[in-house]
N, C-alpha and C positions, 0 to 999 in steps of 0.2 A: 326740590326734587329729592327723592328720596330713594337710595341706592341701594342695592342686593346682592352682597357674596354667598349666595345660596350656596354655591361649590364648594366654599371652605369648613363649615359647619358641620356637613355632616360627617358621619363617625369615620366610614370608610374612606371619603377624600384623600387623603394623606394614608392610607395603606400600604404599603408597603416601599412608602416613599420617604426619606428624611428627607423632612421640611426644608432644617437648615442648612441643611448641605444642599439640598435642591435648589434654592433659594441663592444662596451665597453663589453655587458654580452656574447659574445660571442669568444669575440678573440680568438685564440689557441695557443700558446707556439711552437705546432709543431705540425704535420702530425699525425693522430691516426692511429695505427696500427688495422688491423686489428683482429677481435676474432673469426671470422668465419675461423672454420678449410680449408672449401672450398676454398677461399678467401686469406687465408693462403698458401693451395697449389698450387693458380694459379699466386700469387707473384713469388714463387720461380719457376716458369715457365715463366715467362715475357722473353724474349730477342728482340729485333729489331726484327721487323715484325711482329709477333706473334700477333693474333689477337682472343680478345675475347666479345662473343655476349651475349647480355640478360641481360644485367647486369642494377641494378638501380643507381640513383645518389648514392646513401649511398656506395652502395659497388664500384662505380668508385673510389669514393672518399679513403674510407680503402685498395684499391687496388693500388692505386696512394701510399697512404701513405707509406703503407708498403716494396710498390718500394725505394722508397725515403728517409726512413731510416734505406733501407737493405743498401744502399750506397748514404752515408753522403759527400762524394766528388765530386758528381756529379749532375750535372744539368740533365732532364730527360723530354724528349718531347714526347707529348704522341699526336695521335691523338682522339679525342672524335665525337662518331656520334650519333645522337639518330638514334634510330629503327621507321623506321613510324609505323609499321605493331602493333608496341606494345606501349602504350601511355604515360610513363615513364621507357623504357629499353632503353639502349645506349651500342657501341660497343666501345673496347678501344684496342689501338694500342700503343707501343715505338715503336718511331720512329726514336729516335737517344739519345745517352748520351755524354757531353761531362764533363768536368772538370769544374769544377765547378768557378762561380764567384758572383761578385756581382747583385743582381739582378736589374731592371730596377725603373725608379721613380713610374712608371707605373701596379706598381704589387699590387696582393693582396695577404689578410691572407688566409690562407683554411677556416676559419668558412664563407668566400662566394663562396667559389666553388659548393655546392649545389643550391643556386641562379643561379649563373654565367650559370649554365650547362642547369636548367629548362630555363633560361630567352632564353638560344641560340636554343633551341626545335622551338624557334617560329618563331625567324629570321637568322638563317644559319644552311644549310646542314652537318656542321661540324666545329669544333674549333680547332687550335693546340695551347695547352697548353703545359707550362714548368713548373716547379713545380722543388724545392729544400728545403735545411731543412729551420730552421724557419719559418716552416707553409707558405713559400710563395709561388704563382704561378702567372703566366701571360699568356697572350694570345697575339698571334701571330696574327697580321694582313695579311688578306687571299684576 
């Protein structure tokens, strides 16, 4: 499989943002669950396929999490789309789960999956992300 930080590369990515300070005051230990009872109920409805709309980075991301350390064994592909019609909503899909392994060289923490998802609004139709515990995810070259 072969992975894609398209977000980090280009010039303006990092604009007006230190990296390493971003980085260091931000890192996560792991995936935040969610506190939103909604958000809550729509975790424990996740299966393959299922597909839900409206949603902001914040709650893809608590919704991701929540998948991810409802089951600590498993790696979890989601797909991620933004909604044009709304100007920060995105739709999210699993898309598959498998057993979990190491993840790639090429992954990041979750404290940039909020970046990663606004930056892809402006150059791809959609991302497939993986996402496992220690707060990591990666992106699937499309």
């Amino acid at each position: 499989m072969e992975n894609d930080i398209f977000y980090e590369p280009e010039d303006a990515y990092w604009t007006g943002i230190d990296r390493l300070s971003y980085e260091s005051s931000n890192l996560e230990e792991e995936w935040p669950v969610a506190t939103n009872p909604f958000i809550l109920r729509m975790a424990q409805a996740v299966t393959v396929g299922r597909k839900f709309h409206g949603l902001s980075a914040e709650e893809v991301k608590a919704l991701i999490g929540t998948v991810v350390m409802g089951a600590t064994e498993k790696v979890h592909r989601f797909i991620v789309m933004p909604l044009p019609s709304a100007q920060s909503s995105y739709s999210v899909c699993l898309v598959a789960q498998s057993k979990r392994h190491s993840p790639p060289l090429l992954s990041d923490n979750s404290c940039a999956f909020g970046l990663a998802i606004e930056w892809m609004r402006s150059s791809k139709s959609f991302i497939e992300v993986s996402c496992t515990v220690d707060a990591t995810f990666w992106i699937r070259k499309t």
